[in-house]
Structures are given as C-alpha cells and as structure tokens.
C-alpha positions as CSV (number, residue, x, y, z in Angstrom):
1,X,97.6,116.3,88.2
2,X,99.9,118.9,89.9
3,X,100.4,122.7,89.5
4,X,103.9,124.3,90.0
5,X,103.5,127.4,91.6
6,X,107.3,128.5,92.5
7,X,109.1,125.8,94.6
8,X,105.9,124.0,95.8
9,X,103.8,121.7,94.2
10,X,99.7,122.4,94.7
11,X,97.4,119.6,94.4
12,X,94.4,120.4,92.2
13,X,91.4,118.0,91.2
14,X,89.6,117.9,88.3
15,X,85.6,118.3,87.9
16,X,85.8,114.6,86.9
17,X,88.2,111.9,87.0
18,X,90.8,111.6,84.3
19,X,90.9,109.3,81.3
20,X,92.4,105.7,83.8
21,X,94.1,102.9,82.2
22,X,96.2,103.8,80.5
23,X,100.3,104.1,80.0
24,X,102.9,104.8,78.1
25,X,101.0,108.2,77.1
26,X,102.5,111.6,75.8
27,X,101.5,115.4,76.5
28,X,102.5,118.5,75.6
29,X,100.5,122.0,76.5
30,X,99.2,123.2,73.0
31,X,96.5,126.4,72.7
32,X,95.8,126.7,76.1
33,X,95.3,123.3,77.4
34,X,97.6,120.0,78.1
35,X,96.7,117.2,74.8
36,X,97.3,113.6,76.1
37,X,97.4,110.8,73.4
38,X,96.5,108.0,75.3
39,X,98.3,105.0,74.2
40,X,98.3,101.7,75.7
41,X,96.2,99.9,78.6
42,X,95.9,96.4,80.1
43,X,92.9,95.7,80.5
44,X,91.6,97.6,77.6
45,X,89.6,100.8,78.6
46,X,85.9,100.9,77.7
47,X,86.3,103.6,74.9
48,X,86.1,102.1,71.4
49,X,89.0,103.3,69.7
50,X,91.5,102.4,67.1
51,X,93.4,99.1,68.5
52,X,96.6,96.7,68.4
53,X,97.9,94.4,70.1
54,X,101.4,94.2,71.5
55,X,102.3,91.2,74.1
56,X,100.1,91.6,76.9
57,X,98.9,95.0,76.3
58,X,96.5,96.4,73.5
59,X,97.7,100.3,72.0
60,X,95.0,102.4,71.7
61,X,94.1,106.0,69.4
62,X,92.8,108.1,72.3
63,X,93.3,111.5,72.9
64,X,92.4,113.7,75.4
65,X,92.8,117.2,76.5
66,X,93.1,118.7,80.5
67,X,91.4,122.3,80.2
68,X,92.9,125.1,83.0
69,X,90.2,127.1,85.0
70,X,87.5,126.9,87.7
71,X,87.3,123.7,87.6
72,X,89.9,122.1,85.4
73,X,88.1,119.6,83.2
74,X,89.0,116.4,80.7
75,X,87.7,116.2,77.4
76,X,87.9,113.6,74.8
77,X,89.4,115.0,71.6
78,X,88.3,113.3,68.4
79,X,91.1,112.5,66.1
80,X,90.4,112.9,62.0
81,X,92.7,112.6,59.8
82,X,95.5,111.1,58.2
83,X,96.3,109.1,61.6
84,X,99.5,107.8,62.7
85,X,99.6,104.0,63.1
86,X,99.0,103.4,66.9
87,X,101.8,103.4,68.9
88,X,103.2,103.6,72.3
89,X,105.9,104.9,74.0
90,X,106.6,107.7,71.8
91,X,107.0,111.8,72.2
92,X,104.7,114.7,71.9
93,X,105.9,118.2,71.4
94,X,103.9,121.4,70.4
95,X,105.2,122.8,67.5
96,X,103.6,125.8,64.9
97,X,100.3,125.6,66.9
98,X,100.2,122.0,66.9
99,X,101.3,118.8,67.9
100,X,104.1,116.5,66.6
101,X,104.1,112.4,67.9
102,X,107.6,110.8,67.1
103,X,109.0,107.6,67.3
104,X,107.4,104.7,69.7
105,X,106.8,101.2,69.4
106,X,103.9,100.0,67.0
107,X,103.0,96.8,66.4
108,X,102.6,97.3,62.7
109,X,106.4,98.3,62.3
C-alpha cells in the first residue's frame, strides 16, 4: 500500500502481510479505515468463504479492512447479513456511514 503525502508517494508496510490472491477487489475508506471486499482468486485462497465459480477463477465473500496508525494493520471483517450474491469486478463507495457494492459480474446472474 502507498500513502500520498503532497506530490510524493511514501511507502509504508503493514504489521503483517495483506490478504494475497486475490483480484478484481473494491475499496472505499469508511469510519476510519480502507474496507476491501475481496473477490476473486486463482488459485483459491485458504480462507473458507462463500464461493463460485466463473471460467478459471472461483469469486469469493471476503472482506477485509486496512487500519491507519503505528503500525497499519489488516483485519478480516466478518460479513452477516442479507449478503449480496458473490461477485467480481464491481464498485465500492462509502455512503451514509457505510458501504454500497454495485454492479459486477456474478456467476449466478
């Protein structure tokens, strides 16, 4: 990950690695951190989530969130809910205080 800071970028690292493996991901920077929904990866990741398969590559429910500070850190978020079908590909805005995923390719539709 990279940090603006004026006209130069600033490399930072994270206390630990982030989530790998995947693409076709959305984020959007919602109460204080960046949420990533995670959403397809070839091979498949070693996670159990949610899955489908499209072509050569599975889609995934994974979402995960890069916190800001000394040192910035990656959590997994747990997703409850009513959850969208799993898609790829799609967009991620914050809105009201939380997130909205749009459009994107699911295998399902």
């Amino acid at each position: 990950a990279w940090s603006p800071s004026g006209a130069d970028w600033t490399r930072f690292e994270a206390a630990a690695p982030p989530p790998t493996g995947f693409c076709g991901s959305s984020a959007a920077w919602v109460d204080g951190r960046i949420r990533v929904f995670a959403r397809r990866a070839t091979p498949a990741p070693t996670a159990r989530l949610r899955e489908r398969t499209i072509a050569s590559a599975t889609v995934f429910d994974a979402a995960f969130a890069l916190h800001p500070g000394e040192p910035y850190r990656w959590t997994r978020t747990p997703l409850r809910g009513d959850l969208p079908l799993p898609r790829t590909d799609c967009a991620l805005a914050a809105a009201r205080g939380g997130l909205v995923l749009f459009g994107g390719f699911s295998p399902d539709h």
